[in-house]
RODO-2510 file (C-alpha; in nm, 4 decimals, decimal comma):
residues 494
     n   res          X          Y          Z
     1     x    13,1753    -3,8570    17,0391
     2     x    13,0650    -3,4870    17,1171
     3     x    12,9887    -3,2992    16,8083
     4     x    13,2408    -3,0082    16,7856
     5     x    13,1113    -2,6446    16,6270
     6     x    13,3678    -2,5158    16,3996
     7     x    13,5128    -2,1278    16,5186
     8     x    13,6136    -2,0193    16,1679
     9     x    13,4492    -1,7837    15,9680
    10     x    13,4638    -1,8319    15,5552
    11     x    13,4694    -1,4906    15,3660
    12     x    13,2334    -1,6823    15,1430
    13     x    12,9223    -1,6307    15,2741
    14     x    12,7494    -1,9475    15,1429
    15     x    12,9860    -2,1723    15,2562
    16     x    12,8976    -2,0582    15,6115
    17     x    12,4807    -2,0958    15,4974
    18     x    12,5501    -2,4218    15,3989
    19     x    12,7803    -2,5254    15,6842
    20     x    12,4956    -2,3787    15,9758
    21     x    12,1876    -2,5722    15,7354
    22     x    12,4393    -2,8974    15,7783
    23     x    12,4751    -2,8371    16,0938
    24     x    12,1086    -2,7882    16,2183
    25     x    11,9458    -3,0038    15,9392
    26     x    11,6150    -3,1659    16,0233
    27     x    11,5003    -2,8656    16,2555
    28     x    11,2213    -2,6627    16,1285
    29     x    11,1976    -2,4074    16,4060
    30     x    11,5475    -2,3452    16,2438
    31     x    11,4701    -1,9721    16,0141
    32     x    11,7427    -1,9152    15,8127
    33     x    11,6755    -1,5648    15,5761
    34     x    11,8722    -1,4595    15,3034
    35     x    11,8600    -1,1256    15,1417
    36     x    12,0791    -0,8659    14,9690
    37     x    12,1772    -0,5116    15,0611
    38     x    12,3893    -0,3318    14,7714
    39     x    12,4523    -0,6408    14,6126
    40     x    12,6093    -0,7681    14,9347
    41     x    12,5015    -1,0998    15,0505
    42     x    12,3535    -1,1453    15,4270
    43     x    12,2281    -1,3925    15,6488
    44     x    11,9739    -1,3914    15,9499
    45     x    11,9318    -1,7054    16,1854
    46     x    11,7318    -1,7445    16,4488
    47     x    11,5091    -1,9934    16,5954
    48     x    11,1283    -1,9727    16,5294
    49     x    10,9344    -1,8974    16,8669
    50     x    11,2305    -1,7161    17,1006
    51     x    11,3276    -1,4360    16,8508
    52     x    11,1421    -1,1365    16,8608
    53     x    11,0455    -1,1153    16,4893
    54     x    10,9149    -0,7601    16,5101
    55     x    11,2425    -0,6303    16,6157
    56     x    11,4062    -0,7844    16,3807
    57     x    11,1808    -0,6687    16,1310
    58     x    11,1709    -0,3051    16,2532
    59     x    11,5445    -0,2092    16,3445
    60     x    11,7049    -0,5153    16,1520
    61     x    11,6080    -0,6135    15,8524
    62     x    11,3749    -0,2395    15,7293
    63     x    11,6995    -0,0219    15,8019
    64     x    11,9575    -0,2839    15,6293
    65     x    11,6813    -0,2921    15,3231
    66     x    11,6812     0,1137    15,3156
    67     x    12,0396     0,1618    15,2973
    68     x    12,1755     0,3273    15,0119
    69     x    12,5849     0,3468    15,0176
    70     x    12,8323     0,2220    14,8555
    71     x    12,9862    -0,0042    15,0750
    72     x    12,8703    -0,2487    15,3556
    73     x    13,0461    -0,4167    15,6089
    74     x    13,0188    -0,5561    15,9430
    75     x    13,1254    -0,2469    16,1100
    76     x    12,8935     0,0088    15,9552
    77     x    12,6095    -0,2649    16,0065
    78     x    12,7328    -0,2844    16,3700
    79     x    12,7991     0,1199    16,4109
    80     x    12,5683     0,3036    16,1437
    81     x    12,2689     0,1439    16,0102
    82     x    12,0910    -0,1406    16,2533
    83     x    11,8860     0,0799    16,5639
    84     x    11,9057    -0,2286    16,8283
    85     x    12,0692    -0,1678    17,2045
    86     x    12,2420    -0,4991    17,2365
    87     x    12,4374    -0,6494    16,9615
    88     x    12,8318    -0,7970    16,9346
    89     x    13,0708    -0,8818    16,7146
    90     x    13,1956    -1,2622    16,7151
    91     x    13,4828    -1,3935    16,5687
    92     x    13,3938    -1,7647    16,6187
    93     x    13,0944    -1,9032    16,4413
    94     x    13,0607    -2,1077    16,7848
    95     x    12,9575    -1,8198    16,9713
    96     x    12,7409    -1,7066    16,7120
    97     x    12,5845    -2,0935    16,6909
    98     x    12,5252    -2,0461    17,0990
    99     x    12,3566    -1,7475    17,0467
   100     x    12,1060    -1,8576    16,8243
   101     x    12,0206    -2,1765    17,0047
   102     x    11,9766    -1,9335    17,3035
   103     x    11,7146    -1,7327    17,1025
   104     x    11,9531    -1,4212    16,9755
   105     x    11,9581    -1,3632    16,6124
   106     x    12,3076    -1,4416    16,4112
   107     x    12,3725    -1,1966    16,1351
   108     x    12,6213    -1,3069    15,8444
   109     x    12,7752    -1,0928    15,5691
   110     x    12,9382    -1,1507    15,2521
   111     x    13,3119    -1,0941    15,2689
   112     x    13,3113    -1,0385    15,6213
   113     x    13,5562    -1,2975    15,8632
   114     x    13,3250    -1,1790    16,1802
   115     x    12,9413    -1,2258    16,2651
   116     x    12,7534    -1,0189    16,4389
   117     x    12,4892    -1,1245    16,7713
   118     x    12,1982    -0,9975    16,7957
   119     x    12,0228    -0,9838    17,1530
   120     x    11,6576    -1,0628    17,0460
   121     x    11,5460    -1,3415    17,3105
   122     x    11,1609    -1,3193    17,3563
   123     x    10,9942    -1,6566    17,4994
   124     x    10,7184    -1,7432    17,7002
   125     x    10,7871    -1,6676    18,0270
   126     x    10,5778    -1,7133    18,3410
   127     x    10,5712    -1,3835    18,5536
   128     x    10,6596    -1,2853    18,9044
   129     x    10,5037    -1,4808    19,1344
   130     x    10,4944    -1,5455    19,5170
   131     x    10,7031    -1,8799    19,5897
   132     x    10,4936    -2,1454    19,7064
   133     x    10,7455    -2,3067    19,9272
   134     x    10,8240    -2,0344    20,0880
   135     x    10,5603    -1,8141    20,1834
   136     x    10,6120    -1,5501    20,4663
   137     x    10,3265    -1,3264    20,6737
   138     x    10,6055    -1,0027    20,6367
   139     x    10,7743    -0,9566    20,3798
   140     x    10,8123    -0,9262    19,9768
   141     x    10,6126    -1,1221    19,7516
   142     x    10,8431    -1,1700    19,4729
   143     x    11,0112    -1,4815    19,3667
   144     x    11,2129    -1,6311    19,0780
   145     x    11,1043    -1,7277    18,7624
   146     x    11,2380    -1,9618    18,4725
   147     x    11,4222    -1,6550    18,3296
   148     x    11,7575    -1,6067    18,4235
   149     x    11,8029    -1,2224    18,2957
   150     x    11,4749    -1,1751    18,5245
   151     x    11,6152    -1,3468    18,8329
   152     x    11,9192    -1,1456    18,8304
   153     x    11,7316    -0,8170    18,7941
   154     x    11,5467    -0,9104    19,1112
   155     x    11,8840    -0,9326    19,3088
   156     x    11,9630    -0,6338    19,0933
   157     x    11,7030    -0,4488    19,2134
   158     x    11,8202    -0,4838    19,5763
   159     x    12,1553    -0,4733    19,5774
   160     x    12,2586    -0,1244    19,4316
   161     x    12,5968    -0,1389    19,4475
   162     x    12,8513    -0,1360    19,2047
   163     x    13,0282    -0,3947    19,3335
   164     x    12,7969    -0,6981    19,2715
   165     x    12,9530    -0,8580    18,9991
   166     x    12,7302    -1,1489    18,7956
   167     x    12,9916    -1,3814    18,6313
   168     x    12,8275    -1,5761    18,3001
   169     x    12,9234    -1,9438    18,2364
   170     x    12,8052    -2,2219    18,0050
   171     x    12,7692    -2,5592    18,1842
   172     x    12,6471    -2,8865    18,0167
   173     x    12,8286    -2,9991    17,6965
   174     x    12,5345    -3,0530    17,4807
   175     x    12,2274    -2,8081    17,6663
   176     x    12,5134    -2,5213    17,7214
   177     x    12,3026    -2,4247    18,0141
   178     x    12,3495    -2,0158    18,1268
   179     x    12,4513    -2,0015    18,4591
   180     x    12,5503    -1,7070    18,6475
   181     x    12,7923    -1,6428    18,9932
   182     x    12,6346    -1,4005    19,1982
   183     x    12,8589    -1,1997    19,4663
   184     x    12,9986    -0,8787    19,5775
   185     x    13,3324    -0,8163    19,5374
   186     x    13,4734    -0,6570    19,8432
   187     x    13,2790    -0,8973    20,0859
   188     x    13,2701    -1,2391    19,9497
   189     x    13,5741    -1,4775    20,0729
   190     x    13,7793    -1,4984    19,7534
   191     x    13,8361    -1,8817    19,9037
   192     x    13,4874    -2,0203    19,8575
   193     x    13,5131    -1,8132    19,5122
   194     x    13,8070    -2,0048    19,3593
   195     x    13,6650    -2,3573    19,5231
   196     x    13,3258    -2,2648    19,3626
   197     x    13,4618    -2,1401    19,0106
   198     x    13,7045    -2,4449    19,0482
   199     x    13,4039    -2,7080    19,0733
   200     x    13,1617    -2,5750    18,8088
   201     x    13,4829    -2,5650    18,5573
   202     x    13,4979    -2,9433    18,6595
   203     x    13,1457    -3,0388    18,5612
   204     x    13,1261    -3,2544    18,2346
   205     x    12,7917    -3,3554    18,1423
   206     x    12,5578    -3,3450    17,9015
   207     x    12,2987    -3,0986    18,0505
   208     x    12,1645    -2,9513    18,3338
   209     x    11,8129    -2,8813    18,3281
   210     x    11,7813    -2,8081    18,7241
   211     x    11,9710    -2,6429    19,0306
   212     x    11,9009    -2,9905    19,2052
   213     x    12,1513    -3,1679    18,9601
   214     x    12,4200    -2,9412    18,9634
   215     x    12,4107    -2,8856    19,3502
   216     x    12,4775    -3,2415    19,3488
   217     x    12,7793    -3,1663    19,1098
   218     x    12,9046    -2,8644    19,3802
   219     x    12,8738    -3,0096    19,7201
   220     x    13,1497    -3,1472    19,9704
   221     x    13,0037    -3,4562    20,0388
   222     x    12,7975    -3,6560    19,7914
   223     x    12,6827    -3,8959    20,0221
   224     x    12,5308    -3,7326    20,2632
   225     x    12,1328    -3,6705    20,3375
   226     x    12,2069    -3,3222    20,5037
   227     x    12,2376    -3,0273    20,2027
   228     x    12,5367    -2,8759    20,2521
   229     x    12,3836    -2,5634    19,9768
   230     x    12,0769    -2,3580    20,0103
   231     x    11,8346    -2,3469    19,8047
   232     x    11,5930    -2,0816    19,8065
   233     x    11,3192    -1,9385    19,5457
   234     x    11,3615    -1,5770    19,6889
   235     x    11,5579    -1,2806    19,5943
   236     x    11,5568    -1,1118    19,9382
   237     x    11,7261    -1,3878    20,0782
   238     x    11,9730    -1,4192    19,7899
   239     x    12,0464    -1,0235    19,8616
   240     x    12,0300    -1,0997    20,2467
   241     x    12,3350    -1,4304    20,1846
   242     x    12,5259    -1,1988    19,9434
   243     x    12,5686    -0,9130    20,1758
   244     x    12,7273    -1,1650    20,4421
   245     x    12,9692    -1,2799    20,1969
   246     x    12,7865    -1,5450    20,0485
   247     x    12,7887    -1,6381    19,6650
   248     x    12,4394    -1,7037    19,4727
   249     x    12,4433    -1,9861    19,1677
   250     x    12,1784    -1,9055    18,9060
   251     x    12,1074    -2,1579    18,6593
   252     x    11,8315    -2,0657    18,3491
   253     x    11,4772    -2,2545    18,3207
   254     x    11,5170    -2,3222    18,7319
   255     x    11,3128    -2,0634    18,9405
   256     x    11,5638    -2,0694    19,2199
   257     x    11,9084    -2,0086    19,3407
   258     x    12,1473    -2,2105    19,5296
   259     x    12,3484    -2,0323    19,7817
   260     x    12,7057    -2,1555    19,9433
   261     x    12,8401    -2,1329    20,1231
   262     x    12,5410    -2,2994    20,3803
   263     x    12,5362    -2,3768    20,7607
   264     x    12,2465    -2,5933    20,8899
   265     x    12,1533    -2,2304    21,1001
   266     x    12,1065    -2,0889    20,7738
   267     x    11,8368    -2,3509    20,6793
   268     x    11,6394    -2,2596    21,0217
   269     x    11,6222    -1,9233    20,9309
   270     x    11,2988    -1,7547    20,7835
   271     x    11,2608    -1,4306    20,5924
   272     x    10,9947    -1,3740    20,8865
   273     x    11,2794    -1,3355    21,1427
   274     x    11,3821    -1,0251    21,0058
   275     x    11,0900    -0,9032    20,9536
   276     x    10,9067    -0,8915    21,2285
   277     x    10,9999    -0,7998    21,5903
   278     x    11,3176    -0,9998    21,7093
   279     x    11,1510    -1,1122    22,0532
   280     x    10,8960    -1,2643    21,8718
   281     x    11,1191    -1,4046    21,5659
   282     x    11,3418    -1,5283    21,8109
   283     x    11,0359    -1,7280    21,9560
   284     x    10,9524    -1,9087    21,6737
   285     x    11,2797    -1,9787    21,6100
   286     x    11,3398    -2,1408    21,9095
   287     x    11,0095    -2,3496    21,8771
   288     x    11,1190    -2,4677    21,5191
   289     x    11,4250    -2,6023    21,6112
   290     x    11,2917    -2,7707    21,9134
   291     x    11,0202    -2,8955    21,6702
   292     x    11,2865    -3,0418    21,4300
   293     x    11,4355    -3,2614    21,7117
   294     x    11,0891    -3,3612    21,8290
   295     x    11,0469    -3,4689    21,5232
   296     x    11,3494    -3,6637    21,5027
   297     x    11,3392    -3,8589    21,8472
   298     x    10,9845    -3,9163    21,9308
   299     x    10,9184    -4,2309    21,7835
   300     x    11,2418    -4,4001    21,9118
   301     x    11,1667    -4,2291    22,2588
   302     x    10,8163    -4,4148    22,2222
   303     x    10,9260    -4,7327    22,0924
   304     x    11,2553    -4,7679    22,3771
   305     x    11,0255    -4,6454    22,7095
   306     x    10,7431    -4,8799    22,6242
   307     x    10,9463    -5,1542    22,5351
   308     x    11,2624    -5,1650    22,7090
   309     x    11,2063    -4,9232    22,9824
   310     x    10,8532    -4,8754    23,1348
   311     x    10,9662    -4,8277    23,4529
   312     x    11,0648    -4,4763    23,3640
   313     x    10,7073    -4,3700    23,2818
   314     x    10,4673    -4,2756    23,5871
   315     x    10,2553    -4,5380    23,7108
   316     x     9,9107    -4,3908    23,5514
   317     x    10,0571    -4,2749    23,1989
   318     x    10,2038    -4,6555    23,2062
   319     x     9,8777    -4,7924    23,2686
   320     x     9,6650    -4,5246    23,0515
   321     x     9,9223    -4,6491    22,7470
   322     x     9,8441    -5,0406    22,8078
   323     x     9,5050    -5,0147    22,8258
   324     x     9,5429    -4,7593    22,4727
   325     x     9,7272    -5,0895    22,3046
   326     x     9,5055    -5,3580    22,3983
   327     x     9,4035    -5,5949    22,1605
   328     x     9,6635    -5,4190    21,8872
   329     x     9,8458    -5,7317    21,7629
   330     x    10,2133    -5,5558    21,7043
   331     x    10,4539    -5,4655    21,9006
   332     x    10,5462    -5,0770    21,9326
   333     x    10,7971    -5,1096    21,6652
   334     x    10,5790    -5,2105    21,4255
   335     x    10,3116    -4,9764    21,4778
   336     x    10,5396    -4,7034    21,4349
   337     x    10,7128    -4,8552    21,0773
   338     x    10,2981    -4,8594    20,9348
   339     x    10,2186    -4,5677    21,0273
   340     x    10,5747    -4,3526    20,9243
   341     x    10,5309    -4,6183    20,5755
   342     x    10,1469    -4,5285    20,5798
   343     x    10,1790    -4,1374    20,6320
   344     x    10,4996    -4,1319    20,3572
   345     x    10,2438    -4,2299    20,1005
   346     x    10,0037    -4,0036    20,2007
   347     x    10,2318    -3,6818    20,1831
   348     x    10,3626    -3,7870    19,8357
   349     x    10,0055    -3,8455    19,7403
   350     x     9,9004    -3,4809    19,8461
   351     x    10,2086    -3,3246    19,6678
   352     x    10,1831    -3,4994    19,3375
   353     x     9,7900    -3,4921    19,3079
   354     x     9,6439    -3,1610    19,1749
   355     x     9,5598    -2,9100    19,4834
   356     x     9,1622    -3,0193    19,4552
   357     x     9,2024    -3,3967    19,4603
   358     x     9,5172    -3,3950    19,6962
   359     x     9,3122    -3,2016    19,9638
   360     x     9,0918    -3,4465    19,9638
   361     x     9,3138    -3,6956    19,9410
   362     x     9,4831    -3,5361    20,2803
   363     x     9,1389    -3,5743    20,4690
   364     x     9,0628    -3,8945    20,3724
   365     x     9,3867    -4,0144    20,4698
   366     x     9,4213    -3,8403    20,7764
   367     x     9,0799    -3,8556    20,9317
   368     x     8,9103    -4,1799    20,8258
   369     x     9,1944    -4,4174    20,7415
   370     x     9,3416    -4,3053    21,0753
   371     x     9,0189    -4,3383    21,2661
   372     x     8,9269    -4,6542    21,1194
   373     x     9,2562    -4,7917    21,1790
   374     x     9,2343    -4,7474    21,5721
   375     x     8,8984    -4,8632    21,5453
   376     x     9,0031    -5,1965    21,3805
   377     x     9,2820    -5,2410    21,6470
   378     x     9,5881    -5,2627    21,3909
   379     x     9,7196    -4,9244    21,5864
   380     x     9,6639    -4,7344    21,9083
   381     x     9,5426    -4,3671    21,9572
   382     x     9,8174    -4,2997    22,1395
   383     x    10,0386    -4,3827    21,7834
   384     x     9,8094    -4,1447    21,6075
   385     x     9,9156    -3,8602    21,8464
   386     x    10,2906    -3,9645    21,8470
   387     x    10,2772    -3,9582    21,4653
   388     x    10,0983    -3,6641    21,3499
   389     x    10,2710    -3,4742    21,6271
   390     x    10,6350    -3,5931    21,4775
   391     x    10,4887    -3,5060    21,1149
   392     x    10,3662    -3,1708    21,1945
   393     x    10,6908    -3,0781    21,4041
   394     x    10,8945    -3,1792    21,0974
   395     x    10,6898    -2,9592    20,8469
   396     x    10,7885    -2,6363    21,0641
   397     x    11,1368    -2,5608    20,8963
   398     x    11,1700    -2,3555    20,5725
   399     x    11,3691    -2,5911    20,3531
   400     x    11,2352    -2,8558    20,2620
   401     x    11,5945    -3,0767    20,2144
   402     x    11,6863    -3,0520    20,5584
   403     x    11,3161    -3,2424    20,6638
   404     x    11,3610    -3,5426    20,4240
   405     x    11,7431    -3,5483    20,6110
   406     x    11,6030    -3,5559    20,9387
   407     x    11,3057    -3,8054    20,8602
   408     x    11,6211    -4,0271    20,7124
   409     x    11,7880    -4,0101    21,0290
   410     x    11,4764    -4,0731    21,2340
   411     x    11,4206    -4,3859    21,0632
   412     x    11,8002    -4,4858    21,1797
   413     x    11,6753    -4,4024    21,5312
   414     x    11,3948    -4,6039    21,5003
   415     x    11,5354    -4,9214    21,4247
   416     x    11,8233    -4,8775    21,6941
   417     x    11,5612    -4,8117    22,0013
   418     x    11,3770    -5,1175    21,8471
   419     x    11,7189    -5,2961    21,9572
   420     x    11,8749    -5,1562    22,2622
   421     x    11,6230    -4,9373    22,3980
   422     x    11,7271    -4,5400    22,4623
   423     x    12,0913    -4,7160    22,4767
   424     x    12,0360    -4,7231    22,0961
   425     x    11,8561    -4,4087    22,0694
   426     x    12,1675    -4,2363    22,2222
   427     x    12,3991    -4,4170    22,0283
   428     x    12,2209    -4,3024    21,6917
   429     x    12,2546    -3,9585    21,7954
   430     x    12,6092    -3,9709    21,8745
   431     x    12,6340    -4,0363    21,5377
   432     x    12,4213    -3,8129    21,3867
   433     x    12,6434    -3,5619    21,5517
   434     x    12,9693    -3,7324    21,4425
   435     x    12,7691    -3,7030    21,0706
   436     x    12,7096    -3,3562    21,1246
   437     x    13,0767    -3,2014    21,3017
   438     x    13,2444    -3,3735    21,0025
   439     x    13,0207    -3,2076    20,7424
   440     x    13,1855    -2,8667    20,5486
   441     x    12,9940    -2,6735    20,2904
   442     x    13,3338    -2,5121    20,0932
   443     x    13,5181    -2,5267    20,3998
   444     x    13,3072    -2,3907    20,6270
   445     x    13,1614    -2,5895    20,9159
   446     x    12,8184    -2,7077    20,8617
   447     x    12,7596    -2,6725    21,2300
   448     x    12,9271    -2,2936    21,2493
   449     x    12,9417    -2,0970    21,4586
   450     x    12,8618    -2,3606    21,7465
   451     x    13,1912    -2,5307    21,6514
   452     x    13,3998    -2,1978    21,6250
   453     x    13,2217    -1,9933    21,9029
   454     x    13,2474    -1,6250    21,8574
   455     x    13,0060    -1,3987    22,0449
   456     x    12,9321    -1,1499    21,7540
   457     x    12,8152    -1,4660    21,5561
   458     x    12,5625    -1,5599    21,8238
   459     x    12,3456    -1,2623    21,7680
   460     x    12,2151    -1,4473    21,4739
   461     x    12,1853    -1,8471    21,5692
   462     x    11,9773    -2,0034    21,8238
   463     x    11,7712    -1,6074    21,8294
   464     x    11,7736    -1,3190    21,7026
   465     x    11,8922    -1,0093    21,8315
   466     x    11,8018    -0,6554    21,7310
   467     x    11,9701    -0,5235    21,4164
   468     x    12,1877    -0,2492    21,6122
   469     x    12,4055    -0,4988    21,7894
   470     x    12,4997    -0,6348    21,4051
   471     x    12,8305    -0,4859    21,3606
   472     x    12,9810    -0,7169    21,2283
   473     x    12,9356    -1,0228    20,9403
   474     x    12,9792    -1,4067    21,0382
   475     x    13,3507    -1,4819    21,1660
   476     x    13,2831    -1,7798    21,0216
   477     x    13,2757    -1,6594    20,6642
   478     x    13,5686    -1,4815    20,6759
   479     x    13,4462    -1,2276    20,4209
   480     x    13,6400    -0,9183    20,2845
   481     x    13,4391    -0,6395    20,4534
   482     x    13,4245    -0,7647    20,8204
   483     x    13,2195    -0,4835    20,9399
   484     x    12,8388    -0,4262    20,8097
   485     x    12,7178    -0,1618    21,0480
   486     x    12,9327     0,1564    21,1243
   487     x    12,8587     0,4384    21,3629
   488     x    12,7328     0,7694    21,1147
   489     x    13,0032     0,9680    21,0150
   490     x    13,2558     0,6865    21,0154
   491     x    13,4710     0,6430    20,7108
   492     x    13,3145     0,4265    20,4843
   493     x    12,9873     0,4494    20,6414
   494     x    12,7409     0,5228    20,2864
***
């Protein structure tokens, strides 16, 4: 049975002391500090390590002691005598409970039927550092942190208009997680808005600790290995997605955002195409996607031409391949399931070991369990190749989600070529592409705007073109503001 916080507020002041000391009993990061002012009772609570005691001290508790008059109250605590920017009145002792176990101070008074909040959060934070996930040559260096006040300054700081609106919302019954919606006002599609606010009202759990969890909680379809949300750990591209109409999720303690609505062309795209010159970002662009469905079909392409259909590979490749898998004792399906099982481990290895030991770990794996393994005949150079050219060309995308999808599917298309040959290769991509026309992400397309072609949105899909020919935002998001780029001296142009 959840535990539910009582909202009234006694006039007798230690009936509330003893009510919060009930209520957080057995805690001893719990400071509770009573004290008088003119023979009027008061109360400060706050929890031991994220209140800032010398605040407190210096513009709480030293004025409150100094006071002289006759009469104290709420209000003239509130209006006249404490020197801090950021304090409210409650009328619910929940609120006030919230607070504290948020790291503001709660401040309770003798004969009064209202609390007072004060904002005095100071914790350990980590600083602003450079994401590690998503590192660019061009670019800002700046990335989230585990504060949420500190991520929403950094969109803050980019977006200087007055209206982005930051919506606060509690989620988790028990962990009361602070979560904000990021958007601007005139340019996000109120839609996506109402189906987003509509979802996170609908969440009833205990906590959420991570943006993983509740992106689980907010997509379309639950069951799918494609993410249908964007994560990202960097504020440009949360400023970038809000100014086409998208809407940023912030939770606290996560040092990212998730962003929705998401195509899959948004999960291609680097903060490096913008960046740099737009022949060149177009370039790599190109090569990463082809790289992604190298990835995907190169070991099935292997695995149905050398065993089903060898008479579609020249005459010298077919015999420099036989003489590569002589005296290897499996068949080309096999070799391909060890070495994909084989180079799984490894990977998880390298991310889960400390950077020293997992670079090691890498080389190790790589050079002289690899080598050693042609050399013993279990596997053919030729598999190397094929492998470590289908793990490298999945490692070229940004997000890291939309690799583990593809490496889910690839394993489907391995086990159908091992069937029917390139038969079953093509009949596992037909329904990949089934998967992915049927996918929405808040009822937009996940393959838009190849499934709703509009010219305008090609500028920005399989290339990029220069930033003058970007009039206009994505059809596709049907935002507000349509237009994003006016001719000088238009109306609404600043």
């Amino acid at each position: 049975m959840d535990e539910i916080i009582r909202d009234g507020i006694s006039t007798d002041i230690d009936d509330n002391i003893k009510y919060l000391k009930q209520l957080l009993k057995d805690n001893t990061d719990i400071v509770v500090r009573e004290f008088f002012v003119v023979n009027v009772k008061c109360c400060l609570v706050y929890v031991d390590g994220m209140g800032d005691k010398n605040l407190l001290d210096l513009f709480v508790l030293q004025p409150l002691m100094r006071y002289e008059g006759r009469a104290l109250d709420i209000s003239i605590i509130k209006d006249r005598i404490t020197n801090v920017s950021e304090i409210a009145e409650k009328n619910k002792l929940s609120e006030g409970i919230i607070g504290v176990l948020s790291g503001d101070t709660l401040l309770l008074v003798q004969g009064g039927s209202s609390c007072l909040v004060i904002g005095s959060r100071l914790w350990p934070t980590r600083g602003i550092a450079e994401p590690s996930s998503e590192t660019v040559i061009k670019g800002s260096r700046e990335g989230f942190s585990e504060t949420l006040r500190f991520n929403s300054a950094l969109i803050r700081r980019r977006i200087r208009d007055t209206r982005l609106r930051t919506e606060h919302l509690f989620i988790g019954r028990r962990s009361k997680s602070d979560t904000l919606i990021v958007y601007i006002q005139d340019i996000v599609n109120k839609e996506v808005l109402s189906l987003l606010k509509e979802r996170l009202d609908g969440i009833d759990i205990d906590a959420i600790f991570d943006s993983g969890v509740l992106e689980e909680f907010l997509e379309d379809n639950k069951y799918s290995p494609f993410p249908q949300i964007q994560y990202t750990e960097r504020p440009d591209v949360v400023a970038a997605a809000l100014y086409e109409g998208r809407i940023a999720v912030l939770i606290d303690n996560t040092p990212s955002a998730l962003i929705v609505p998401a195509a899959m062309s948004n999960l291609f795209q680097s903060p490096d195409d913008y960046n740099g010159r737009w022949l060149n970002a177009s370039f790599v662009r190109l090569i990463r996607i082809f790289s992604m469905f190298l990835s995907l079909v190169m070991p099935s392409l292997y695995i149905a031409v050398t065993s089903f259909h060898t008479y579609t590979i020249p005459t010298k490749l077919a015999y420099s391949i036989a003489a590569t898998r002589e005296g290897v004792p499996f068949p080309a399906f096999v070799e391909v399931i060890l070495m994909e099982f084989f180079l799984a481990m490894l990977t998880e290895a390298i991310v889960r070991l400390p950077k020293p030991v997992g670079a090691t770990i890498g080389i190790v794996g790589g050079l002289i369990i690899g080598q050693s393994a042609v050399s013993a005949g279990i596997v053919s150079p030729i598999m190397i190749i094929i492998v470590s050219v289908t793990t490298i060309s999945g490692f070229l995308t940004t997000n890291n989600d939309i690799t583990s999808a593809f490496r889910f599917y690839r394993y489907l298309l391995i086990i159908f070529s091992s069937i029917a040959g390139l038969y079953g290769m093509v009949v596992g991509l037909i329904l990949l592409t089934i998967q992915l026309l049927q996918l929405k992400s808040f009822g937009v397309p996940y393959m838009a705007p190849a499934v709703n072609p509009d010219i305008s949105d090609f500028k920005d899909f399989l290339i990029r073109l220069p930033y003058v020919l970007f009039r206009k935002r994505p059809k596709y998001m049907n935002t507000g503001d349509k237009m994003r780029q006016k001719k000088k001296g238009s109306e609404g142009s600043v």
